[in-house]
DRENLONU-156334 format. One record per atom (N, C-alpha, C): residue number from 1; residue in one letter; x, y, z. Coordinates in nm, 3 decimals, m for minus. Layout:
<nodes>
n=NUM | res=a | east=X | north=Y | up=Z
...
</nodes>
This chain:
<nodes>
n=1 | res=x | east=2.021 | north=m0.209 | up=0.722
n=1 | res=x | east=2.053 | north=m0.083 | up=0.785
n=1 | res=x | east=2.007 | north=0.034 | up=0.698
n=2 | res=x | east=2.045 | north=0.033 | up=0.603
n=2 | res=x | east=1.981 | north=0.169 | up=0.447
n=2 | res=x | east=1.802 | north=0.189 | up=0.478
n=3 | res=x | east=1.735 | north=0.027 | up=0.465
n=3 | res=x | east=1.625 | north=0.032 | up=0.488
n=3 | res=x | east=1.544 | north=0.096 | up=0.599
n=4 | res=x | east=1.654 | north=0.103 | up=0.728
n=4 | res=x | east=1.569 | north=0.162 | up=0.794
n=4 | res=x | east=1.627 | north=0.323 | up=0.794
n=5 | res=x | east=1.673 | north=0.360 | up=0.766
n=5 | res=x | east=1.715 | north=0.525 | up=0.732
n=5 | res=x | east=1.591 | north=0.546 | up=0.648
n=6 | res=x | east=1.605 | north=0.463 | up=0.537
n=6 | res=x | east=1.496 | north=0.500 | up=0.471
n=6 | res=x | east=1.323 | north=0.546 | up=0.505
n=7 | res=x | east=1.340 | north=0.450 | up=0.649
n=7 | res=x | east=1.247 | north=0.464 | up=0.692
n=7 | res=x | east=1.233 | north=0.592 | up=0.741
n=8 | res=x | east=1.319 | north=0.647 | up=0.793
n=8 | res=x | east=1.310 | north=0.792 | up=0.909
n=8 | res=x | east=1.287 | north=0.878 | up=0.794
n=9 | res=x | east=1.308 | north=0.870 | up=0.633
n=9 | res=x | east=1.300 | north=0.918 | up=0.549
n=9 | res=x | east=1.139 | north=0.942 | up=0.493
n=10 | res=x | east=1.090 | north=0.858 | up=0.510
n=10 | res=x | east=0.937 | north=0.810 | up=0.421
n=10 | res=x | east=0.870 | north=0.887 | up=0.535
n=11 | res=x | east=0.881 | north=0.906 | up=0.705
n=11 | res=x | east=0.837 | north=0.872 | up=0.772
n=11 | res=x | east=0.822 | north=1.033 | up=0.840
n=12 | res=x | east=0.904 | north=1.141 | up=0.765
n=12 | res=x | east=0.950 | north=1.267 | up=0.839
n=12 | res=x | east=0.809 | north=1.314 | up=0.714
n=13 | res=x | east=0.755 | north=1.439 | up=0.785
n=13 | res=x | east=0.667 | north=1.523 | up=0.651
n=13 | res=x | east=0.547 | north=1.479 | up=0.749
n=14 | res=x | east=0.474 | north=1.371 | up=0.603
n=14 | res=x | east=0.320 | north=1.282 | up=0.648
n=14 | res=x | east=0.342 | north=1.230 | up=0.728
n=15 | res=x | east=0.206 | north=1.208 | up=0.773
n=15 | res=x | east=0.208 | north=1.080 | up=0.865
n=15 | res=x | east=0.140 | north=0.978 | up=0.808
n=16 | res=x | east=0.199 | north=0.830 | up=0.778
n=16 | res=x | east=0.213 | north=0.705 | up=0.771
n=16 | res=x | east=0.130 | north=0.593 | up=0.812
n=17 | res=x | east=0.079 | north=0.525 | up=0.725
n=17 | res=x | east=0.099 | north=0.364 | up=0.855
n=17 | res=x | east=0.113 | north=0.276 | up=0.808
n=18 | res=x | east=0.155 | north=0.164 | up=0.857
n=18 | res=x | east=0.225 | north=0.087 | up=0.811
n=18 | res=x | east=0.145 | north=0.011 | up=0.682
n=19 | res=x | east=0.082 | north=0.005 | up=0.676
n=19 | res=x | east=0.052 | north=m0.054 | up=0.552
n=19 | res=x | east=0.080 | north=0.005 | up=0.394
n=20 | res=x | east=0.069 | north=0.146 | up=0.423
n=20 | res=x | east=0.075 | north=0.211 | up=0.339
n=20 | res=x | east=0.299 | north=0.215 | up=0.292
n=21 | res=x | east=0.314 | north=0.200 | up=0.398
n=21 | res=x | east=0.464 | north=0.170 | up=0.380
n=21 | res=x | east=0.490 | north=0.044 | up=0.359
n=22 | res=x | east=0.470 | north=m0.037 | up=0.398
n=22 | res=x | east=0.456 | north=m0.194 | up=0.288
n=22 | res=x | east=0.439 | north=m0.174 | up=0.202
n=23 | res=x | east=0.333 | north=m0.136 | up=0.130
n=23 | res=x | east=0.248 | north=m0.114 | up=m0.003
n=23 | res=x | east=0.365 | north=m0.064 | up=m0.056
n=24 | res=x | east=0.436 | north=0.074 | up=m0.047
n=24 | res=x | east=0.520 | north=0.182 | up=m0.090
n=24 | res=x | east=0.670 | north=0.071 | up=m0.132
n=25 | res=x | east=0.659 | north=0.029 | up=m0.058
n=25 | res=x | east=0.820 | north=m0.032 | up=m0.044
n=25 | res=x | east=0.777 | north=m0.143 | up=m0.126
n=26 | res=x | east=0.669 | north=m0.236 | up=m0.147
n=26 | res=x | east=0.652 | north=m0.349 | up=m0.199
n=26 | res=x | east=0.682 | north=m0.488 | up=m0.117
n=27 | res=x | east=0.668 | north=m0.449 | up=0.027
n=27 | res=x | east=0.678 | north=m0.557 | up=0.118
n=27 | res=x | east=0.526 | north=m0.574 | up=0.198
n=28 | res=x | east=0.562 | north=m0.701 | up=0.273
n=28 | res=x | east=0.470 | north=m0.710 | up=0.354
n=28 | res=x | east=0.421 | north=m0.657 | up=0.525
n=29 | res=x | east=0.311 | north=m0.637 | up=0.568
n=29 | res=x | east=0.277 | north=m0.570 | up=0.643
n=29 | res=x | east=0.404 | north=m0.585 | up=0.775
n=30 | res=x | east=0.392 | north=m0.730 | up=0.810
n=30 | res=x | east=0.491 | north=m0.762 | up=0.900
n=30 | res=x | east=0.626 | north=m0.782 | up=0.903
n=31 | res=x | east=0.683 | north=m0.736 | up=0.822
n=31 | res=x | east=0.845 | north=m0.749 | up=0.751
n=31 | res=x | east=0.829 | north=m0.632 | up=0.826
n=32 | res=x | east=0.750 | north=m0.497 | up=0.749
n=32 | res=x | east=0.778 | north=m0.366 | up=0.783
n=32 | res=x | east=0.820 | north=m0.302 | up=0.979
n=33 | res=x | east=0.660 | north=m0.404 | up=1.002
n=33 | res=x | east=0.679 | north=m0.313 | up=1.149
n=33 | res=x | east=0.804 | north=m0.316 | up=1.277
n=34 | res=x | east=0.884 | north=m0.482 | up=1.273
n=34 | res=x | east=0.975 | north=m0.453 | up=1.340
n=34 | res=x | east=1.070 | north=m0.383 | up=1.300
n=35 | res=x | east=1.095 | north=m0.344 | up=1.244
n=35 | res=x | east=1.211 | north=m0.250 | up=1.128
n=35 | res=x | east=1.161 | north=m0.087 | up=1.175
n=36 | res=x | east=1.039 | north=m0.096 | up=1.117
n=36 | res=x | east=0.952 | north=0.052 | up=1.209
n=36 | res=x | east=0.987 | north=0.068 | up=1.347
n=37 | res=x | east=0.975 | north=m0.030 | up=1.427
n=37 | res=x | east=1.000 | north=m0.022 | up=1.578
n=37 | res=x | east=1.161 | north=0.046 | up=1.587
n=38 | res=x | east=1.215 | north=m0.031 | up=1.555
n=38 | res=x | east=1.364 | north=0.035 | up=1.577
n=38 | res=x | east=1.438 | north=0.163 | up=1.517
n=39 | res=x | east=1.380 | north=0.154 | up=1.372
n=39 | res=x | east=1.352 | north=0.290 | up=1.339
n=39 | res=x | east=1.285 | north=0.440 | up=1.427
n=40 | res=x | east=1.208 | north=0.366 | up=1.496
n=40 | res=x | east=1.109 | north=0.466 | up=1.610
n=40 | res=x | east=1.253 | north=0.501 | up=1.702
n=41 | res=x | east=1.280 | north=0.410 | up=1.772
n=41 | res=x | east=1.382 | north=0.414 | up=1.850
n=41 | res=x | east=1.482 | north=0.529 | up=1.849
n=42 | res=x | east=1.552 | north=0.457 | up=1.725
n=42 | res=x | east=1.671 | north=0.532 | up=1.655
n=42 | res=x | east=1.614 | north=0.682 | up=1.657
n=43 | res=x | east=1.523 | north=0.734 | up=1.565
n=43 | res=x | east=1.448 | north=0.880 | up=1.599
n=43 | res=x | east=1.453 | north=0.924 | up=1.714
n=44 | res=x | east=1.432 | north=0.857 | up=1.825
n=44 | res=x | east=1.396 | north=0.946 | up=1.967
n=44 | res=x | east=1.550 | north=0.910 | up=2.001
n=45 | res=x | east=1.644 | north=0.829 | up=1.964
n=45 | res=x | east=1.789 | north=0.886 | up=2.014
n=45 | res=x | east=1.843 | north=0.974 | up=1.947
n=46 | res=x | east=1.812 | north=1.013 | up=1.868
n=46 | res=x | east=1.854 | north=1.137 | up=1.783
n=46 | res=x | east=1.814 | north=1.254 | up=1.804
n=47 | res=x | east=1.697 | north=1.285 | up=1.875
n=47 | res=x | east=1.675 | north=1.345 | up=1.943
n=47 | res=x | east=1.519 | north=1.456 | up=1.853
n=48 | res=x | east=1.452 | north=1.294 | up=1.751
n=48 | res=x | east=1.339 | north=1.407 | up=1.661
n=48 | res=x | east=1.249 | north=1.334 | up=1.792
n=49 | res=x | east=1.134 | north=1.360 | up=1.738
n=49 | res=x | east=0.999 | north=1.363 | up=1.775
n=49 | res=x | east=0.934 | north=1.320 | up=1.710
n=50 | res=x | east=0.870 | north=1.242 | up=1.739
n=50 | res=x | east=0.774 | north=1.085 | up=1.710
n=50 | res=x | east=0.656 | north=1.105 | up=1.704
n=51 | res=x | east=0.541 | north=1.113 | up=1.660
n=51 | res=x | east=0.392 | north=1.129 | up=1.721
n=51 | res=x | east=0.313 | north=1.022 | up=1.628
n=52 | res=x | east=0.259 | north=0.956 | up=1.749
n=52 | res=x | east=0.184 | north=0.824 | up=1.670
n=52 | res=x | east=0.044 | north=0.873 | up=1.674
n=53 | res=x | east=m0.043 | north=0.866 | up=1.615
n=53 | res=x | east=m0.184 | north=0.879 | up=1.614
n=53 | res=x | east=m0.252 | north=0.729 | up=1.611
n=54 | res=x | east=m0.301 | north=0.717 | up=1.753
n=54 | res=x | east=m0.330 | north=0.539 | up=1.764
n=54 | res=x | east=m0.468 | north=0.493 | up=1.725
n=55 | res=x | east=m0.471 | north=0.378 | up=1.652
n=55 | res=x | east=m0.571 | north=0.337 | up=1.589
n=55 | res=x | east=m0.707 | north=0.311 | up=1.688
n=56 | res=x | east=m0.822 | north=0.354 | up=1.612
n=56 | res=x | east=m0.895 | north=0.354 | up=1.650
n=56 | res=x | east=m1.053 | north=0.336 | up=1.607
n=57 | res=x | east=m1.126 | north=0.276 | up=1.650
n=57 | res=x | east=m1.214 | north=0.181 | up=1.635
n=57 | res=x | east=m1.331 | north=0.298 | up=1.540
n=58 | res=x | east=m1.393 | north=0.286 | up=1.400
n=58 | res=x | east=m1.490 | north=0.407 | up=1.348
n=58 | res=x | east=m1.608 | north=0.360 | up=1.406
n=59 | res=x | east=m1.662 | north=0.275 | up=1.435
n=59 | res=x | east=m1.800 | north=0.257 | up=1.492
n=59 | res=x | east=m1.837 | north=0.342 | up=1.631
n=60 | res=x | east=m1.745 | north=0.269 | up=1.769
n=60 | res=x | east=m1.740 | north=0.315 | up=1.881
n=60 | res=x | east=m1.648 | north=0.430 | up=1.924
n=61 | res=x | east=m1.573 | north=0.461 | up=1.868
n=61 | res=x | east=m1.454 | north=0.566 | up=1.874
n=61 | res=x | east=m1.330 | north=0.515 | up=2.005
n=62 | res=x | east=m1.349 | north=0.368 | up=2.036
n=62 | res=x | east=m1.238 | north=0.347 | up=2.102
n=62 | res=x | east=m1.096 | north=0.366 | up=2.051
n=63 | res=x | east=m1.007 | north=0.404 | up=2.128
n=63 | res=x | east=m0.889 | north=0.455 | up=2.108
n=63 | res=x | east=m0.771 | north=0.387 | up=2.147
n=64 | res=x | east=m0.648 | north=0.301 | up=2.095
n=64 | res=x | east=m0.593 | north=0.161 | up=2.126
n=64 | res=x | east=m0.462 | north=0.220 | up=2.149
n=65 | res=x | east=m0.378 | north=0.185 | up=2.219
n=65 | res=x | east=m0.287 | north=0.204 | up=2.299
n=65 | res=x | east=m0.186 | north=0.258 | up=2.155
n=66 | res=x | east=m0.072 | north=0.393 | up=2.208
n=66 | res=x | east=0.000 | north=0.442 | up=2.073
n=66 | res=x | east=0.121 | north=0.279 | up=2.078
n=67 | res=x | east=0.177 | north=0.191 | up=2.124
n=67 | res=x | east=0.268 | north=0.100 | up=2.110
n=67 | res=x | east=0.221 | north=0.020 | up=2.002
n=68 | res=x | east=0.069 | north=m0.026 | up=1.966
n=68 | res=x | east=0.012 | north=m0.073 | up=1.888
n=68 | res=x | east=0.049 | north=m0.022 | up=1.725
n=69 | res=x | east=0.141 | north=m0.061 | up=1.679
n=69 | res=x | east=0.151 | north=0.030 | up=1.523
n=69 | res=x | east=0.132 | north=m0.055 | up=1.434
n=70 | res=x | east=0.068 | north=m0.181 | up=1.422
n=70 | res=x | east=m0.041 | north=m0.261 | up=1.384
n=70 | res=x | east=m0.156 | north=m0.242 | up=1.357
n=71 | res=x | east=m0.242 | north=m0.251 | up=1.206
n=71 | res=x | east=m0.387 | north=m0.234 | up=1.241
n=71 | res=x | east=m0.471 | north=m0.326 | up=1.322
n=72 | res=x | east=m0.512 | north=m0.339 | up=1.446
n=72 | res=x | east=m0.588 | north=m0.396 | up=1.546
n=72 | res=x | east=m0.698 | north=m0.510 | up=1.473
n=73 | res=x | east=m0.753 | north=m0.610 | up=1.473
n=73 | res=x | east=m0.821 | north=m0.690 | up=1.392
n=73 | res=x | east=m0.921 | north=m0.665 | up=1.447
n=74 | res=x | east=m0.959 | north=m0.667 | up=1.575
n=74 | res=x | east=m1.084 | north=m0.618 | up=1.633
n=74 | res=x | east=m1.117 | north=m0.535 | up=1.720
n=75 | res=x | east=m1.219 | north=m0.409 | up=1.754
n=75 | res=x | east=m1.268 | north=m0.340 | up=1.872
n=75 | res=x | east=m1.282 | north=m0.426 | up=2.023
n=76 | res=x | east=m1.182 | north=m0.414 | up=2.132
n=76 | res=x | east=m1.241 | north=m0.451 | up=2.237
n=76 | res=x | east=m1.383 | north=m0.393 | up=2.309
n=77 | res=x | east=m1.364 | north=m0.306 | up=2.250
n=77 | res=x | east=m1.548 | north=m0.261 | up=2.300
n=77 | res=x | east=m1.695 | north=m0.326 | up=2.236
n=78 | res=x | east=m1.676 | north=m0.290 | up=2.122
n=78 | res=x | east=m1.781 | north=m0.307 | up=2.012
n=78 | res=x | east=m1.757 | north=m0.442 | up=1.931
n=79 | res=x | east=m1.661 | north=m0.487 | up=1.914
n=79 | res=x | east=m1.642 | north=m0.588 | up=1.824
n=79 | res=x | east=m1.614 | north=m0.575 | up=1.677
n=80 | res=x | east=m1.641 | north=m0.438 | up=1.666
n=80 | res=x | east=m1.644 | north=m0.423 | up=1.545
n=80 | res=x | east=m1.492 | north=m0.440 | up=1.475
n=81 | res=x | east=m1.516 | north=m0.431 | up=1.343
n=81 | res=x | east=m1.361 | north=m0.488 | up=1.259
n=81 | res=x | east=m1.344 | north=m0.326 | up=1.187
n=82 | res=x | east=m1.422 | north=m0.234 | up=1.176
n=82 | res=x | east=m1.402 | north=m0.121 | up=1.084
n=82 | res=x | east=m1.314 | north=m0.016 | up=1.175
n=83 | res=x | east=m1.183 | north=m0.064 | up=1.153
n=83 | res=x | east=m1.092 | north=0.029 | up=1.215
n=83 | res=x | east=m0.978 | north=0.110 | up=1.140
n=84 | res=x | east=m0.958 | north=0.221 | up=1.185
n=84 | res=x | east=m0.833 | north=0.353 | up=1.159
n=84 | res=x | east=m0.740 | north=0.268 | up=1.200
n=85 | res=x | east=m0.621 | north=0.268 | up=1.105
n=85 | res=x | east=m0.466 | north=0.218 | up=1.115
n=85 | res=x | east=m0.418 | north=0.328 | up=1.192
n=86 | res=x | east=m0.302 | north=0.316 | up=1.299
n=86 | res=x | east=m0.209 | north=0.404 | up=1.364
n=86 | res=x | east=m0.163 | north=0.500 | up=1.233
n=87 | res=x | east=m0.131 | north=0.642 | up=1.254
n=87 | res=x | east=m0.048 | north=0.692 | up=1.162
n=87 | res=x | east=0.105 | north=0.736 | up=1.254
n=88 | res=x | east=0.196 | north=0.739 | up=1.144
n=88 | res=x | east=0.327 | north=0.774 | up=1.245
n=88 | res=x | east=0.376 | north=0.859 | up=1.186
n=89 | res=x | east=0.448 | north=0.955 | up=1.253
n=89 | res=x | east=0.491 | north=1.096 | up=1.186
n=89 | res=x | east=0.638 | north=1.090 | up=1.261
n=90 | res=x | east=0.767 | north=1.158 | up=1.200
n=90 | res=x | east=0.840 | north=1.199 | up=1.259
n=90 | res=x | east=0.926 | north=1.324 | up=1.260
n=91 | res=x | east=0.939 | north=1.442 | up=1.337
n=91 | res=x | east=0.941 | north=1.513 | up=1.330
n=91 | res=x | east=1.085 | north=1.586 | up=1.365
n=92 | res=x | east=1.146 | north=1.627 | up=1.255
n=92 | res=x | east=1.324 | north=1.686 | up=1.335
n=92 | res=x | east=1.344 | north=1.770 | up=1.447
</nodes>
């Protein structure tokens, strides 16, 4: 429960992504994001404001759905693997 406060904490200011909050915390990518999810949650019942910036492909400039707060392994367009991580911001 602390951990994810913490999260709304790391998560208010910059904007984020999850890896970089693994990294920060010293966990792993996928520990983090369901914890993030509900954390997201918790924010929009509180009544801040959320803004995801969704990952997106640098070759083709495809643009991947904001629910995705995962870095994507591959471009459905292009194929390509050289992709922008989601960033997440939250805002009071």
């Amino acid at each position: 429960m602390a951990f994810r406060r913490d999260l709304l904490n790391v998560l208010t200011g910059t904007p984020r992504s999850v890896s970089s909050i693994a990294r920060e915390l010293g966990l792993k990518r996928r520990d983090v994001e369901d914890d993030l999810r509900h954390a997201i949650r918790t924010a929009k019942a509180a009544g801040h404001r959320v803004i995801v910036e969704p990952a997106r492909c640098r070759a083709c400039g495809f643009i991947f759905g904001e629910e995705k707060l995962a870095k994507p392994g591959k471009c459905p367009a292009c194929r390509g693997t050289w992709l922008y991580e989601p960033q997440i911001r939250i805002e009071p």
